[in-house]
C-alpha positions as CSV (number, residue, x, y, z in Angstrom):
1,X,-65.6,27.3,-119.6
2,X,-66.1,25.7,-116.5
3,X,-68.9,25.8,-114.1
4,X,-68.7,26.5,-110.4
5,X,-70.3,26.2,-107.2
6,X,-72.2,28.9,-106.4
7,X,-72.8,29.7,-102.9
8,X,-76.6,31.2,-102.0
9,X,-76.1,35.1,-100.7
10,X,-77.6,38.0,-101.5
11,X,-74.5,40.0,-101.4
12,X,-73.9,39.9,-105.7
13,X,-69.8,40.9,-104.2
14,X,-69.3,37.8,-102.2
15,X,-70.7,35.5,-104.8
16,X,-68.6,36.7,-107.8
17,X,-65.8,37.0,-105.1
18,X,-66.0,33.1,-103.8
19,X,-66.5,32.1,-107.9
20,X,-63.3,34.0,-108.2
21,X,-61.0,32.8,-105.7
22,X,-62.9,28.9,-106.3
23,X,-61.9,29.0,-110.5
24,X,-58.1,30.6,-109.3
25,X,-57.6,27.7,-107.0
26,X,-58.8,25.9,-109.8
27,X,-56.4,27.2,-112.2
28,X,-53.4,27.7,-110.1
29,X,-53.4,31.3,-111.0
30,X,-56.0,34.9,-111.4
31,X,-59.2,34.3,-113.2
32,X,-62.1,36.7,-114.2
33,X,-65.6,34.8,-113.8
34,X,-69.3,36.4,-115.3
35,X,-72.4,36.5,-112.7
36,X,-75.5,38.1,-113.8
37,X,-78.0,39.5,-111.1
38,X,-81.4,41.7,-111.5
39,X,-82.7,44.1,-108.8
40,X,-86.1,46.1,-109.0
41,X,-86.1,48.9,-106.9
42,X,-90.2,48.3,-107.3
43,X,-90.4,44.9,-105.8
44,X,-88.0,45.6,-102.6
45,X,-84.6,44.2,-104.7
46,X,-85.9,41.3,-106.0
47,X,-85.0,38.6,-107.6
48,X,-81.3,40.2,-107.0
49,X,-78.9,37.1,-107.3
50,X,-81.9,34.4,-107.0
51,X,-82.6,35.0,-111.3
């Protein structure tokens, strides 16, 4: 386990997609990383990847 960087966007995609390619450099070879994000369609998409 190793923990990342993780840049501040509210596209969920590029985060887990920047974690990825950080942790491969990283590891000199293909990782699969976990990011967790909650959207309510009620309150407008929030807290999306801000939880």
């Amino acid at each position: 386990q190793v923990d990342l960087p993780e840049i501040q966007e509210v596209d969920t995609m590029a985060i887990a997609k920047d974690k990825a390619l950080l942790a491969a450099q990283l590891a000199n070879g293909p990782c699969l990383v976990e990011d967790t994000s909650l959207k309510f369609t009620a309150l407008g998409g929030m807290p999306g990847p801000y939880i």
